[in-house]
C-alpha positions, 0 to 999 in steps of 0.5 A: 540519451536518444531525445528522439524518444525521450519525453513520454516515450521515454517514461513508458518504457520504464513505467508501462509494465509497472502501470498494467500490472497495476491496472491488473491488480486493481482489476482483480480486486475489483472482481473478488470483491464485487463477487464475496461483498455479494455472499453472507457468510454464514453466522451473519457477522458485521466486519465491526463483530469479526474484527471485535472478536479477533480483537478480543481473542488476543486481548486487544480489548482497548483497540477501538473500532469505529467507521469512517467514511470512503470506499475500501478506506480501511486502516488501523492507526497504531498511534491512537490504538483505532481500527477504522472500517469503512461502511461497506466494510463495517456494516456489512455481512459479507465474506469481503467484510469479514476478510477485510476486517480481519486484515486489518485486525492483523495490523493491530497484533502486529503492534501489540506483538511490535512487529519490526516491520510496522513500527519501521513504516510508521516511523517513515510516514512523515518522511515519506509524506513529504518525500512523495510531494516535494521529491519529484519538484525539487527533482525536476527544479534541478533538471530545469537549471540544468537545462537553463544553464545549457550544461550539466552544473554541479548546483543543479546536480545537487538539487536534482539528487537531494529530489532523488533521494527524498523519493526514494524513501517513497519506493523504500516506503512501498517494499517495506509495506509489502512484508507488513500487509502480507503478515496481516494477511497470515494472521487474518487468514490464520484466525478465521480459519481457527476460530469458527468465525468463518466456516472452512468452505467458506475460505475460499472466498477470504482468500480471494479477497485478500489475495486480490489486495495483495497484488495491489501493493506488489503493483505500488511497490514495483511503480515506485521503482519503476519511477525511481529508476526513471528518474535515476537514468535522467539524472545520471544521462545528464550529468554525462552530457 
């Protein structure tokens, strides 16, 4: 390993196209949702109303919808069966509201449906809970008695690849996120435009909204890669030493 370079250094070069593709996505939901949380759509509906009628048309009548506070905190819970909308998103009457509703809307037919995907994710979340918190410290922790050790010692090693592996169930997390939000997406998406909810000139603006979102979590996905892979390299450089 060139520790001329190491360090930050280092960690960029693995992480820098990741974070400005981040930066990227964030920027662009940004703009799409400050442009459609500006436009009403057209039968002045609540994201509350669109998500309760989506809800409704496929007989989901006992999910719940109910506001919680946040910017953009939107999220439907599969254990108590709740459609979450932030205020912005609950009260409003705009296209974002009504794009992001249905999204999420879409979660909840994908457990009544058992899409495969979500029921994976949610079974992970305890894993990944703690993987994304403990994974790096034990990582570095193995690291560190490597370097106090002054030789790459198999206990170190150890610690270091059990960190390893707890942080990889977060980049596993990521990707299989991806397959959920986008089917939610296809549903939202396929709703609104059947079900005369939202207008088809009207689309236009949905899409942007969720297509926006989606960049988000390709950007988390490939972020945590990036650093799984960073982390990987450190670890197999120093076991070579």
């Amino acid at each position: 390993m060139n520790t001329s370079f190491g360090g930050y250094g280092l960690y960029l070069l693995f992480s820098l196209p990741a974070l400005l593709l981040g930066f990227w996505a964030q920027a662009k939901v940004k703009s799409a949702y400050n442009k459609y949380s500006r436009i009403r759509n057209y039968n002045n509906l609540s994201g509350a109303e669109v998500a309760r009628r989506m809800l409704d048309a496929n007989n989901l009548n006992e999910v719940r919808v109910e506001q919680v506070n946040g910017f953009l905190s939107d999220h439907y819970d599969p254990r108590k069966k709740v459609l979450r909308l932030s205020p912005a998103v609950y009260q409003g009457n705009s296209l974002a509201s009504a794009g992001i509703a249905a999204h999420e809307a879409g979660h909840a037919l994908q457990d009544k449906k058992g899409y495969l995907p979500l029921q994976f994710r949610s079974a992970m979340v305890p894993t990944v809970q703690i993987g994304s918190r403990l994974g790096p410290l034990i990582f570095m922790a193995g690291l560190f008695l490597d370097y106090l050790s002054g030789s790459s010692t198999n206990f170190g090693f150890q610690i270091s690849l059990f960190g390893l592996v707890l942080f990889a169930a977060t980049a596993l997390f990521a990707f299989i996120t991806l397959p959920v939000e986008f089917n939610a997406t296809r549903r939202a998406k396929q709703w609104l435009s059947t079900s005369g909810v939202i207008y088809q000139q009207e689309m236009a603006g949905i899409n942007g909204v969720l297509d926006a979102a989606a960049l988000t979590y390709v950007a988390a996905a490939i972020q945590a890669l990036s650093t799984l892979l960073y982390y990987a390299y450190l670890l197999l450089g120093r076991r070579r030493r």
